[in-house]
DOZA-290945 format. One record per residue: x, y negated, z of N, C-alpha, C, O in turn; residue in one letter; residue number from 1. Coordinates in Angstrom, 2 decimals. Example, Ala and Ser with C-alpha at 12.3 -4.5 7.8 and 13.67 -1.06 7.14 Angstrom:
<rec><n_x>13.19</n_x><n_y>5.69</n_y><n_z>7.80</n_z><ca_x>12.30</ca_x><ca_y>4.50</ca_y><ca_z>7.80</ca_z><c_x>13.20</c_x><c_y>3.30</c_y><c_z>7.80</c_z><o_x>14.24</o_x><o_y>3.32</o_y><o_z>8.46</o_z><r>a</r><k>1</k></rec>
<rec><n_x>12.85</n_x><n_y>2.25</n_y><n_z>7.08</n_z><ca_x>13.67</ca_x><ca_y>1.06</ca_y><ca_z>7.14</ca_z><c_x>12.90</c_x><c_y>-0.03</c_y><c_z>7.87</c_z><o_x>13.41</o_x><o_y>-1.14</o_y><o_z>8.04</o_z><r>s</r><k>2</k></rec>
//
This chain:
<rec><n_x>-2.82</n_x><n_y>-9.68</n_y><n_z>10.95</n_z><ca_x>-2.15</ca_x><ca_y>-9.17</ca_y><ca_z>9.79</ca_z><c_x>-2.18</c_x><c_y>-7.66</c_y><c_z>9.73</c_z><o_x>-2.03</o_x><o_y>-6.99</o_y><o_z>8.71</o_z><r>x</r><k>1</k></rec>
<rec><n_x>-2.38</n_x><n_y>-7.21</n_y><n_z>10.92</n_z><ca_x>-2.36</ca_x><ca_y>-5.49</ca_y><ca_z>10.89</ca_z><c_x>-3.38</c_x><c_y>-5.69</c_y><c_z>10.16</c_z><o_x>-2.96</o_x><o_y>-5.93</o_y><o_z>9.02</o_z><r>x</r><k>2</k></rec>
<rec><n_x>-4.61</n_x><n_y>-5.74</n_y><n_z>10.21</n_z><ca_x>-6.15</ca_x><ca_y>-5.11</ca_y><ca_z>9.99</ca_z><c_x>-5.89</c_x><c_y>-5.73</c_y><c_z>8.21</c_z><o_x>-5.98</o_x><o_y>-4.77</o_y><o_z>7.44</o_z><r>x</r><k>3</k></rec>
<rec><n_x>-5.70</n_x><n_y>-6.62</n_y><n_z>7.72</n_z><ca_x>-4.97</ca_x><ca_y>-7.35</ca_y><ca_z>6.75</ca_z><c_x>-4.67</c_x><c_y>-5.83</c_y><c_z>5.74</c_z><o_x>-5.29</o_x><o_y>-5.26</o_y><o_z>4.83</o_z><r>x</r><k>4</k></rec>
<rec><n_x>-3.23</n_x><n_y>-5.56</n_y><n_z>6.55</n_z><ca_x>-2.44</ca_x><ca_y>-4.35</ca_y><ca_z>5.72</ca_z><c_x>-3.38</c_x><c_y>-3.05</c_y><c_z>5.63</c_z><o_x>-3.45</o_x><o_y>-2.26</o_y><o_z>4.69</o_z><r>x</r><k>5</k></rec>
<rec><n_x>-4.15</n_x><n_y>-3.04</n_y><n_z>6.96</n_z><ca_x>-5.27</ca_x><ca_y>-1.68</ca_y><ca_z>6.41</ca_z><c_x>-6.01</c_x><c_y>-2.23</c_y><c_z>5.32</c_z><o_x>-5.72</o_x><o_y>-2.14</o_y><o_z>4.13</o_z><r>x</r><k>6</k></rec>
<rec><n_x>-6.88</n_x><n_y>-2.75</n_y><n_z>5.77</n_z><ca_x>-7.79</ca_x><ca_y>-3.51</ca_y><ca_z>4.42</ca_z><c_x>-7.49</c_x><c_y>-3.33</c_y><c_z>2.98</c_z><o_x>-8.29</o_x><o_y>-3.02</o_y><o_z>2.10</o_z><r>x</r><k>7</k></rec>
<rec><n_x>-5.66</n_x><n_y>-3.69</n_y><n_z>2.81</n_z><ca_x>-5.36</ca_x><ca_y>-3.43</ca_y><ca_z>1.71</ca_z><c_x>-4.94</c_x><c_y>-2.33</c_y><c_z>1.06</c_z><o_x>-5.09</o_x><o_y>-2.04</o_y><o_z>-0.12</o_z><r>x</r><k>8</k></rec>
<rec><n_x>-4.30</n_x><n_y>-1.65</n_y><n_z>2.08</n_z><ca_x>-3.70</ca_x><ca_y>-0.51</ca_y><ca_z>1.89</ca_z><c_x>-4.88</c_x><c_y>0.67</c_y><c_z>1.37</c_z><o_x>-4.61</o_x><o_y>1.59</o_y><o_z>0.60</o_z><r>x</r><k>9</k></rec>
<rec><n_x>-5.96</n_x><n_y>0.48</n_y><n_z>1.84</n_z><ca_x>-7.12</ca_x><ca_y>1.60</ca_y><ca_z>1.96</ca_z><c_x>-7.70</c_x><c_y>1.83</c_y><c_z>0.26</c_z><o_x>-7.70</o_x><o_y>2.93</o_y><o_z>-0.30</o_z><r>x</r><k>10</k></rec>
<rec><n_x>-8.14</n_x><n_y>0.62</n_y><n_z>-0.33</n_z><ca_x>-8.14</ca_x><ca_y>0.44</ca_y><ca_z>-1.76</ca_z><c_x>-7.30</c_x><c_y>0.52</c_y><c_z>-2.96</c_z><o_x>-7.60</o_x><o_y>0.80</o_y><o_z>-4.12</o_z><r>x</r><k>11</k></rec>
<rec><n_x>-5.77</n_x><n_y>0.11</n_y><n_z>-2.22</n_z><ca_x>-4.78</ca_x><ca_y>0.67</ca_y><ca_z>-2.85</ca_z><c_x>-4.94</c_x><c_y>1.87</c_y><c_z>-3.45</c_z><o_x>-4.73</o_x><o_y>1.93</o_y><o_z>-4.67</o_z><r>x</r><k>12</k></rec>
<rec><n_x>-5.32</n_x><n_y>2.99</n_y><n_z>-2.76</n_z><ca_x>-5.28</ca_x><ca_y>4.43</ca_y><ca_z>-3.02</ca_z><c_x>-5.78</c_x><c_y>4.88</c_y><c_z>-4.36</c_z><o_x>-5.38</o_x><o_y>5.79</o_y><o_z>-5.09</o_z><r>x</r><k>13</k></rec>
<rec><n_x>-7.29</n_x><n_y>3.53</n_y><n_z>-4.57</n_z><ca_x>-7.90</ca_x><ca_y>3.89</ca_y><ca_z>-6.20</ca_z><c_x>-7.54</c_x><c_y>2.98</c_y><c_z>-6.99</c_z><o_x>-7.39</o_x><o_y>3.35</o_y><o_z>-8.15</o_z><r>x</r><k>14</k></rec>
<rec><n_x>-7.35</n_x><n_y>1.84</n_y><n_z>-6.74</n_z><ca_x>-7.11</ca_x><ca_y>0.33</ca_y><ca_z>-7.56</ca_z><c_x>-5.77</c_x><c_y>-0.12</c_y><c_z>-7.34</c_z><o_x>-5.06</o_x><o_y>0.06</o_y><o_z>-6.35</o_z><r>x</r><k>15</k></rec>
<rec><n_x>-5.42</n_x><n_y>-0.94</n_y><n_z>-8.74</n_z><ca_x>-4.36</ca_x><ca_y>-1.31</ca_y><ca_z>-8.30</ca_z><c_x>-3.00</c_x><c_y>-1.20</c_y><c_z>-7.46</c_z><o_x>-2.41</o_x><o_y>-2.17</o_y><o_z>-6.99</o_z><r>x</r><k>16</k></rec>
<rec><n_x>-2.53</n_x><n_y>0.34</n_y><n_z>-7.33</n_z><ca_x>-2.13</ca_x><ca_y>0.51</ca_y><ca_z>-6.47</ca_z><c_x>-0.70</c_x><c_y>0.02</c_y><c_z>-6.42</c_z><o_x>-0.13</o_x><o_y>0.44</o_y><o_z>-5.42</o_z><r>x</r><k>17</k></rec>
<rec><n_x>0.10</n_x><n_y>-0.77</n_y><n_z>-7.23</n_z><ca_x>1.44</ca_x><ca_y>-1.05</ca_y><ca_z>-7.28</ca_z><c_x>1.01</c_x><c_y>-3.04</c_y><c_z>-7.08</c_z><o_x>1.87</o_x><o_y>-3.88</o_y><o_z>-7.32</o_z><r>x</r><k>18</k></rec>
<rec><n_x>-0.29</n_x><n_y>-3.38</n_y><n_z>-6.68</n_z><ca_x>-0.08</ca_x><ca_y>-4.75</ca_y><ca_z>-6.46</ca_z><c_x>0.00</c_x><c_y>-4.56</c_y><c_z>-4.60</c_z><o_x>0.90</o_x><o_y>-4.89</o_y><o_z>-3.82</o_z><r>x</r><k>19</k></rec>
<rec><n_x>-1.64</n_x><n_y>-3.74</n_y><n_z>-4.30</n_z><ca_x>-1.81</ca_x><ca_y>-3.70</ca_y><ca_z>-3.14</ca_z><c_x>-0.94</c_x><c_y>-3.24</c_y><c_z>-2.12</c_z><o_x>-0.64</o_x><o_y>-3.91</o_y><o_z>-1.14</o_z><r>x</r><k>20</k></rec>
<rec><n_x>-0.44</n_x><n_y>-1.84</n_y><n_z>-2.40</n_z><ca_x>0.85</ca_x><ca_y>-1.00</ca_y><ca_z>-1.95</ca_z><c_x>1.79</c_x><c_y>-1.71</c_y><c_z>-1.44</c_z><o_x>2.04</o_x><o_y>-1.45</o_y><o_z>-0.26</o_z><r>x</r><k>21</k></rec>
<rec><n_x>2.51</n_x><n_y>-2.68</n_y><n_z>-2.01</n_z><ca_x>3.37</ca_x><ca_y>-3.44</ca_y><ca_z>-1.62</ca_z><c_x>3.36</c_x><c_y>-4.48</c_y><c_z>-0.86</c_z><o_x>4.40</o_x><o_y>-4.87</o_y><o_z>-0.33</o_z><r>x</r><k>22</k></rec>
<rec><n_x>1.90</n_x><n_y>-5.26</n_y><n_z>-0.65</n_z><ca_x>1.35</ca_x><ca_y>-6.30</ca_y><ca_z>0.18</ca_z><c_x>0.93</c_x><c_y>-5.60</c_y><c_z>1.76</c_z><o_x>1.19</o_x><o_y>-5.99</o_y><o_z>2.90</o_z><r>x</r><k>23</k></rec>
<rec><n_x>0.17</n_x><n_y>-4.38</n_y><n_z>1.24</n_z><ca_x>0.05</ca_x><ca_y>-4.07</ca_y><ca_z>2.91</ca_z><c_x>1.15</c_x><c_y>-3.07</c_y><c_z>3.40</c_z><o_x>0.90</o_x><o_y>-2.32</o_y><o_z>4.35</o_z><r>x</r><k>24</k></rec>
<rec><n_x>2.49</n_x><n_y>-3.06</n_y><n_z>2.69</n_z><ca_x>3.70</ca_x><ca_y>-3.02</ca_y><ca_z>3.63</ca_z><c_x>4.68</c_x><c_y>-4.18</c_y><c_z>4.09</c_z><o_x>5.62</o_x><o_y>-4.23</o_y><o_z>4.89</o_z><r>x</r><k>25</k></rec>
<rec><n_x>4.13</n_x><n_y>-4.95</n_y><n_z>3.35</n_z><ca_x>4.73</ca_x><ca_y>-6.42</ca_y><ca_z>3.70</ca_z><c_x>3.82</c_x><c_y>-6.97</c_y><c_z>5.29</c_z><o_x>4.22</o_x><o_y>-7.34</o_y><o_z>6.40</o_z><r>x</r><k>26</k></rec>
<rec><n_x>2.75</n_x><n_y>-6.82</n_y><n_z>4.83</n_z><ca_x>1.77</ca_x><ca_y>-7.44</ca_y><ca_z>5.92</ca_z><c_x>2.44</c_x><c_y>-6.55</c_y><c_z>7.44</c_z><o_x>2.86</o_x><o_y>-7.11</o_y><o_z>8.45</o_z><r>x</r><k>27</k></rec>
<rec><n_x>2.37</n_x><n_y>-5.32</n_y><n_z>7.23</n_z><ca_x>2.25</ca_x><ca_y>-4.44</ca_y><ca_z>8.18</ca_z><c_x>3.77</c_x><c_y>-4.61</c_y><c_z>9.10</c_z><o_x>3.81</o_x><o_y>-4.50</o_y><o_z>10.33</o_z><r>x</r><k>28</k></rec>
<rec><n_x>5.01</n_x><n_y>-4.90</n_y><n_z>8.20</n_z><ca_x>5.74</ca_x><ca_y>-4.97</ca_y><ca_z>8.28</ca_z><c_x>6.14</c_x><c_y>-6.56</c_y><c_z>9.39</c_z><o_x>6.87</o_x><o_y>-6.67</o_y><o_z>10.38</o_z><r>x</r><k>29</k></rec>
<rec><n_x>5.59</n_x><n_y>-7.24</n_y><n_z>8.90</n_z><ca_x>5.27</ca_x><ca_y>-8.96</ca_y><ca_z>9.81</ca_z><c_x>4.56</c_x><c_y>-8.84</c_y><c_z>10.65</c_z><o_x>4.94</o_x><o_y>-9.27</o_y><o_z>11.74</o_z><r>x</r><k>30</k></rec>
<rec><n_x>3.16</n_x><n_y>-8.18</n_y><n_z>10.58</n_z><ca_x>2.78</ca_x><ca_y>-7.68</ca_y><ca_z>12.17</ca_z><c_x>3.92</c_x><c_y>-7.27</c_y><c_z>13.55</c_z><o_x>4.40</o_x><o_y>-7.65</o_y><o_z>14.62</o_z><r>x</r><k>31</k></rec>
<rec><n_x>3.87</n_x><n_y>-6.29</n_y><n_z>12.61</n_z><ca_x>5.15</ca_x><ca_y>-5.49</ca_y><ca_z>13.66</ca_z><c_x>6.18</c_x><c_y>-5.88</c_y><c_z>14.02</c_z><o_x>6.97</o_x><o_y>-5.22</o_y><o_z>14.69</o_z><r>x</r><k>32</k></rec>
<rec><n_x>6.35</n_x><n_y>-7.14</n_y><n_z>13.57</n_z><ca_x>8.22</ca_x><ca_y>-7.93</ca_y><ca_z>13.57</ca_z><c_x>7.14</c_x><c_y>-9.06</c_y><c_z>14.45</c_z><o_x>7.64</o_x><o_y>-9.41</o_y><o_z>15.52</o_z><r>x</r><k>33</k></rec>
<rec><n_x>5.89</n_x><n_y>-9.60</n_y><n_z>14.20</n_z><ca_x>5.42</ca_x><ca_y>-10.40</ca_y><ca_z>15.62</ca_z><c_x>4.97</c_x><c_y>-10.14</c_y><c_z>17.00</c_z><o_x>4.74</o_x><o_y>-10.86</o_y><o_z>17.98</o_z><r>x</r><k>34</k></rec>
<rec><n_x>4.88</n_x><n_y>-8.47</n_y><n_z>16.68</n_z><ca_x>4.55</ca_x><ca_y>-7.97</ca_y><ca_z>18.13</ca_z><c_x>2.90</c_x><c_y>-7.91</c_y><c_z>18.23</c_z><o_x>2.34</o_x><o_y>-8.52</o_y><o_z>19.14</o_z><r>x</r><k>35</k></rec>
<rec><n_x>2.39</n_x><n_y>-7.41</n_y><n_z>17.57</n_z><ca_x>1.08</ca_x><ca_y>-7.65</ca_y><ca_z>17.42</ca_z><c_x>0.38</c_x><c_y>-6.37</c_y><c_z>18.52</c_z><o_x>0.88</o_x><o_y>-5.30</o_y><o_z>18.87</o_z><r>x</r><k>36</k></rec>
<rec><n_x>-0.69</n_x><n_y>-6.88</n_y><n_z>18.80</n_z><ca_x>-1.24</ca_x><ca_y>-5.75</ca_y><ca_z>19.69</ca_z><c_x>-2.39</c_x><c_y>-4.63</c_y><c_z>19.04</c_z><o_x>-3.30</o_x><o_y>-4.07</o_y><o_z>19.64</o_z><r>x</r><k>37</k></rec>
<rec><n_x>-2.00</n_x><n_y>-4.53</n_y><n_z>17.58</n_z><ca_x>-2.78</ca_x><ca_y>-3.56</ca_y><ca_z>16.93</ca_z><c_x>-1.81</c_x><c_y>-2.55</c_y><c_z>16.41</c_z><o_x>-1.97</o_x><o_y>-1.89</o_y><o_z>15.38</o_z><r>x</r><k>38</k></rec>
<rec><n_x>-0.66</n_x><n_y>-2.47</n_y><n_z>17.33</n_z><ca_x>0.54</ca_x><ca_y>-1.52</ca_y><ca_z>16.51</ca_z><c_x>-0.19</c_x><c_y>-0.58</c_y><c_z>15.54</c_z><o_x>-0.07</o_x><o_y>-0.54</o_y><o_z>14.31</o_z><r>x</r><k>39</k></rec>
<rec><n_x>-1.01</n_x><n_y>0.20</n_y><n_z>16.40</n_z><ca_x>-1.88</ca_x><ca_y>0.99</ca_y><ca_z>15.12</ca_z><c_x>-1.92</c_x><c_y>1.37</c_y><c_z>13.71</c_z><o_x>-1.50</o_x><o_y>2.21</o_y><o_z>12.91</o_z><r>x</r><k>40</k></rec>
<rec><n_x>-2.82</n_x><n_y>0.04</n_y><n_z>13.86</n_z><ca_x>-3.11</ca_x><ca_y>-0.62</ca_y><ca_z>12.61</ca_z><c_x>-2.62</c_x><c_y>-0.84</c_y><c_z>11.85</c_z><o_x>-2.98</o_x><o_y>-0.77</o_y><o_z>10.67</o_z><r>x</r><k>41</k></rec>
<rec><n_x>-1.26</n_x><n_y>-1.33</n_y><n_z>12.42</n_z><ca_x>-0.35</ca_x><ca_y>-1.73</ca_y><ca_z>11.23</ca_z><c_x>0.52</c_x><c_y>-0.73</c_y><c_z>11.23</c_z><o_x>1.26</o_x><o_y>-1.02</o_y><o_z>10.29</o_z><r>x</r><k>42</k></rec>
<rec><n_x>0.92</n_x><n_y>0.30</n_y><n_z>11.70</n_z><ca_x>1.10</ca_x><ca_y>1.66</ca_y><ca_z>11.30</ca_z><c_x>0.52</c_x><c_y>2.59</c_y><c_z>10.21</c_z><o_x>1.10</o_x><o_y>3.05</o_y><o_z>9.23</o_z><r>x</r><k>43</k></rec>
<rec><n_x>-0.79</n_x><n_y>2.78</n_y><n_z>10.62</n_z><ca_x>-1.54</ca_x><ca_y>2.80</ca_y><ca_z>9.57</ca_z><c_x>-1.77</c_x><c_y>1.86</c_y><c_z>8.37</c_z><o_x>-1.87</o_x><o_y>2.50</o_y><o_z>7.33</o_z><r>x</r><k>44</k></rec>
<rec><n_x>-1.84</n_x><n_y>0.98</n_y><n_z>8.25</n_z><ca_x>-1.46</ca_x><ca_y>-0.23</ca_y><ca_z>7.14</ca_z><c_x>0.00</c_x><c_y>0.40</c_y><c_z>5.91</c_z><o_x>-0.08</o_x><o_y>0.64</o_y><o_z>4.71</o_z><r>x</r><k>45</k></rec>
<rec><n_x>1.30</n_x><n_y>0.50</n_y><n_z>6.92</n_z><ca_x>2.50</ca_x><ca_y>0.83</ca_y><ca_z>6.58</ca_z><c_x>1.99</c_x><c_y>2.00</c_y><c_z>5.67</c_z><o_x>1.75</o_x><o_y>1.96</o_y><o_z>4.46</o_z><r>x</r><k>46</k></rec>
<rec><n_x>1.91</n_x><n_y>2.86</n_y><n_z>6.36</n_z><ca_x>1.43</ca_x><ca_y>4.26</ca_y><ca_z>5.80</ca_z><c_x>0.82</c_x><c_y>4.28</c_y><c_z>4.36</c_z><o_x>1.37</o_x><o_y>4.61</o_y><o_z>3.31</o_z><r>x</r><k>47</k></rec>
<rec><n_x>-0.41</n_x><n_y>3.85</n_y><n_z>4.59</n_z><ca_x>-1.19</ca_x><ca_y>3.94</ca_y><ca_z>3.66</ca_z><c_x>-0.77</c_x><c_y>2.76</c_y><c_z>2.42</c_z><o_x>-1.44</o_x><o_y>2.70</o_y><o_z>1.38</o_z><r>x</r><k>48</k></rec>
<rec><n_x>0.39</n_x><n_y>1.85</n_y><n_z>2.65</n_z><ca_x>1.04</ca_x><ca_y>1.16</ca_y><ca_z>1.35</ca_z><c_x>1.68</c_x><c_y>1.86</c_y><c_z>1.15</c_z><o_x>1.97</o_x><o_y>1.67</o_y><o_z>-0.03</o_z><r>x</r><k>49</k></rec>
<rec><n_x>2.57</n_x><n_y>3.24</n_y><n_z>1.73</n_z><ca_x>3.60</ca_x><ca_y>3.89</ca_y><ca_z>1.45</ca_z><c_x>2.81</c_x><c_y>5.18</c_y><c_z>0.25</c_z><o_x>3.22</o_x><o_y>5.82</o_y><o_z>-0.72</o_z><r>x</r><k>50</k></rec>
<rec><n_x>1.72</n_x><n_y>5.09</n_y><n_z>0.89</n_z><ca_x>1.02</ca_x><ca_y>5.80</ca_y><ca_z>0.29</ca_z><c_x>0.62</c_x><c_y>5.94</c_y><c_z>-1.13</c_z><o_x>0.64</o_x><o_y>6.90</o_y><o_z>-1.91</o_z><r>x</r><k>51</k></rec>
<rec><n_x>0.20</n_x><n_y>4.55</n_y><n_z>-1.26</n_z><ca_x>0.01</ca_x><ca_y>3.69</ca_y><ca_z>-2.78</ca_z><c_x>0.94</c_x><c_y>4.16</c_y><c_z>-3.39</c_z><o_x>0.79</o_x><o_y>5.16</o_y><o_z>-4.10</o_z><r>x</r><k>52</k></rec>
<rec><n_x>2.25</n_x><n_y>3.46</n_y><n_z>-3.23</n_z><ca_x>3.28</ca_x><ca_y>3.73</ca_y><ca_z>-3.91</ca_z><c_x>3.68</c_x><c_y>5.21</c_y><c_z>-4.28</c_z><o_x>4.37</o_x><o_y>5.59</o_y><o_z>-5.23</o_z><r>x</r><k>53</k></rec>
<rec><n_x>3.09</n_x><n_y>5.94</n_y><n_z>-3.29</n_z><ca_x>3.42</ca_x><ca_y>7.59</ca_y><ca_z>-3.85</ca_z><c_x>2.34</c_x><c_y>7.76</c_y><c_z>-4.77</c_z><o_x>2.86</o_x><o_y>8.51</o_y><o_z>-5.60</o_z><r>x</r><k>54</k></rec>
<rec><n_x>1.37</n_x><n_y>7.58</n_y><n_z>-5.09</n_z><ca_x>0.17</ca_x><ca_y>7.89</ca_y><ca_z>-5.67</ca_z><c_x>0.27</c_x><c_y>7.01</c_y><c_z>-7.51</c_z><o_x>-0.31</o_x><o_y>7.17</o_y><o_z>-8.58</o_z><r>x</r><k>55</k></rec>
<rec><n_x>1.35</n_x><n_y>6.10</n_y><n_z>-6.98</n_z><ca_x>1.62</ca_x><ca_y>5.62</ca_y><ca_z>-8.17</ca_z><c_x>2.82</c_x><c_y>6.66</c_y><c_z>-9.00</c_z><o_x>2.69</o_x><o_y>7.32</o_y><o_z>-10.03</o_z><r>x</r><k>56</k></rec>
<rec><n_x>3.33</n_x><n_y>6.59</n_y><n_z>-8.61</n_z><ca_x>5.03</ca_x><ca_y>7.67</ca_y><ca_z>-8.49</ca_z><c_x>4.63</c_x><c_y>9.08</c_y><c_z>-9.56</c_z><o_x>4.97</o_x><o_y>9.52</o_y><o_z>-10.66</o_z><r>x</r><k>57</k></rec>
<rec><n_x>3.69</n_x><n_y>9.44</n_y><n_z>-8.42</n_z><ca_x>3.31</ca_x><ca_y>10.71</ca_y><ca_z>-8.86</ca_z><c_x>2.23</c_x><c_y>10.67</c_y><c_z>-10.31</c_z><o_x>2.40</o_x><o_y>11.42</o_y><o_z>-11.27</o_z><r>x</r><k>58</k></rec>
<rec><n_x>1.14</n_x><n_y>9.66</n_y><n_z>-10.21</n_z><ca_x>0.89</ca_x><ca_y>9.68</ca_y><ca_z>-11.45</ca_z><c_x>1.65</c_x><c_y>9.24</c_y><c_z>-12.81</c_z><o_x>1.46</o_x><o_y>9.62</o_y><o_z>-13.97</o_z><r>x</r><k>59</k></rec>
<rec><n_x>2.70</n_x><n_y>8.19</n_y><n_z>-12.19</n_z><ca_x>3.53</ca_x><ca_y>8.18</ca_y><ca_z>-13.91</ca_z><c_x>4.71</c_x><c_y>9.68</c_y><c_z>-14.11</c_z><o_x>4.91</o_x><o_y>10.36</o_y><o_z>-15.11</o_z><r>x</r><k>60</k></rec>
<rec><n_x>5.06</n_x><n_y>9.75</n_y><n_z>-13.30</n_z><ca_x>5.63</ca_x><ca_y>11.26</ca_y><ca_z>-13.35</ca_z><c_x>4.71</c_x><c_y>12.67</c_y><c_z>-14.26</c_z><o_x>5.13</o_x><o_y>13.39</o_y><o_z>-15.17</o_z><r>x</r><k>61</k></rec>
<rec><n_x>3.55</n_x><n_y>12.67</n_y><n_z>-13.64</n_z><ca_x>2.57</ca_x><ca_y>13.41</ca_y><ca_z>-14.17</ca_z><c_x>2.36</c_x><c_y>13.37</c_y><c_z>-15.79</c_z><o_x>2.50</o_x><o_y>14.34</o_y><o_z>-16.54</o_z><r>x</r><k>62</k></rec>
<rec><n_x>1.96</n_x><n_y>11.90</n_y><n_z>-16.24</n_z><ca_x>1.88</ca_x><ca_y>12.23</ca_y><ca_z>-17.33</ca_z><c_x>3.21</c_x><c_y>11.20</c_y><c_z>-18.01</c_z><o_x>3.19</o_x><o_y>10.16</o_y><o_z>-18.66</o_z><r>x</r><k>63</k></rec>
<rec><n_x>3.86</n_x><n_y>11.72</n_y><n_z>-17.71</n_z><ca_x>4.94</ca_x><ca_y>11.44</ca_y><ca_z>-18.36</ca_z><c_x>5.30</c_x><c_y>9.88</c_y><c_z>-18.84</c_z><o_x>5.87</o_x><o_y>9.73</o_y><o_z>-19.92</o_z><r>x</r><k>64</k></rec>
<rec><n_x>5.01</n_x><n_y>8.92</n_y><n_z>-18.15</n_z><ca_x>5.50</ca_x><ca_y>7.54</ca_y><ca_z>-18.40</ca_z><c_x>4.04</c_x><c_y>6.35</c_y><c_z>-17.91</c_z><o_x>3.18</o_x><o_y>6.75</o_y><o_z>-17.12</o_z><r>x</r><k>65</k></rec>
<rec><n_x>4.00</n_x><n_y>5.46</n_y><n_z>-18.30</n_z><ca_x>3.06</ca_x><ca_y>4.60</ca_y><ca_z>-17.40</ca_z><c_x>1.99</c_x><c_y>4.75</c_y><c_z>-18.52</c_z><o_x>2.32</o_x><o_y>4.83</o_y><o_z>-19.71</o_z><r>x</r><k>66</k></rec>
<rec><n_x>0.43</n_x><n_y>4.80</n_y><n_z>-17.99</n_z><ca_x>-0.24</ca_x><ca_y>5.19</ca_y><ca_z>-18.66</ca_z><c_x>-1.40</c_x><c_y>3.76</c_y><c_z>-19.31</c_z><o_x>-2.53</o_x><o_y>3.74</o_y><o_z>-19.79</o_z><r>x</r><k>67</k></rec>
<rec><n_x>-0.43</n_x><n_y>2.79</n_y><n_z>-19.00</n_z><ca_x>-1.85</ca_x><ca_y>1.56</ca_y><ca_z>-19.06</ca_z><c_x>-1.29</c_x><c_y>0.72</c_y><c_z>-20.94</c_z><o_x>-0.30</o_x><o_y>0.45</o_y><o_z>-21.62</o_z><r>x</r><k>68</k></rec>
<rec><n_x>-2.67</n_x><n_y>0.66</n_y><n_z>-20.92</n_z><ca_x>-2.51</ca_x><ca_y>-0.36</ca_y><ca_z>-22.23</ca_z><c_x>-2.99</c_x><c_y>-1.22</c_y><c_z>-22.52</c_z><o_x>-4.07</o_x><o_y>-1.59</o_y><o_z>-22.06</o_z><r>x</r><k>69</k></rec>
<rec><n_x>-2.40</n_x><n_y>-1.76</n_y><n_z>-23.30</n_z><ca_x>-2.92</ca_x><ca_y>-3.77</ca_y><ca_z>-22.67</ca_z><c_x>-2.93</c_x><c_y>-3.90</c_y><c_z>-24.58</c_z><o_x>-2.09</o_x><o_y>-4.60</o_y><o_z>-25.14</o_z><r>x</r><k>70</k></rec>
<rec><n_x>-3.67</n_x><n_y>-3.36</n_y><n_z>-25.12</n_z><ca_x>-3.84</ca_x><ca_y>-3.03</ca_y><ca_z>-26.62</ca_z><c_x>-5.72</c_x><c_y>-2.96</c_y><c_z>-26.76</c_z><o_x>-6.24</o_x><o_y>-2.71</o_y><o_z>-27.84</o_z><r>x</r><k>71</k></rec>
//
């Protein structure tokens, strides 16, 4: 599940980042609560969903409200 939360977390950064973001802190988060021997990984995993979520943050902030349209 660590390598899981990297995997996801890493793509997060350009795509999708409010589906992925939140899955590879979940993942990363269950690693680490099973004791996994990639602490790492799923450190990095954590991170880089925490990451997402800032990258989301900051772009609706930026331009001033959510920018997607389903029009």
């Amino acid at each position: 599940m660590a390598v899981a939360s990297f995997l996801l977390g890493l793509p997060g950064l350009l795509v999708l980042n409010l589906v992925l973001g939140p899955a590879a802190i979940v993942l990363a988060l269950v690693a680490l609560a099973r004791g996994t021997k990639r602490r790492a990984r799923a450190y990095l995993g954590l991170a880089l969903g925490a990451a997402d979520l800032v990258v989301v943050i900051a772009l609706t902030i930026a331009n001033h409200g959510v920018i997607w349209q389903f029009s």
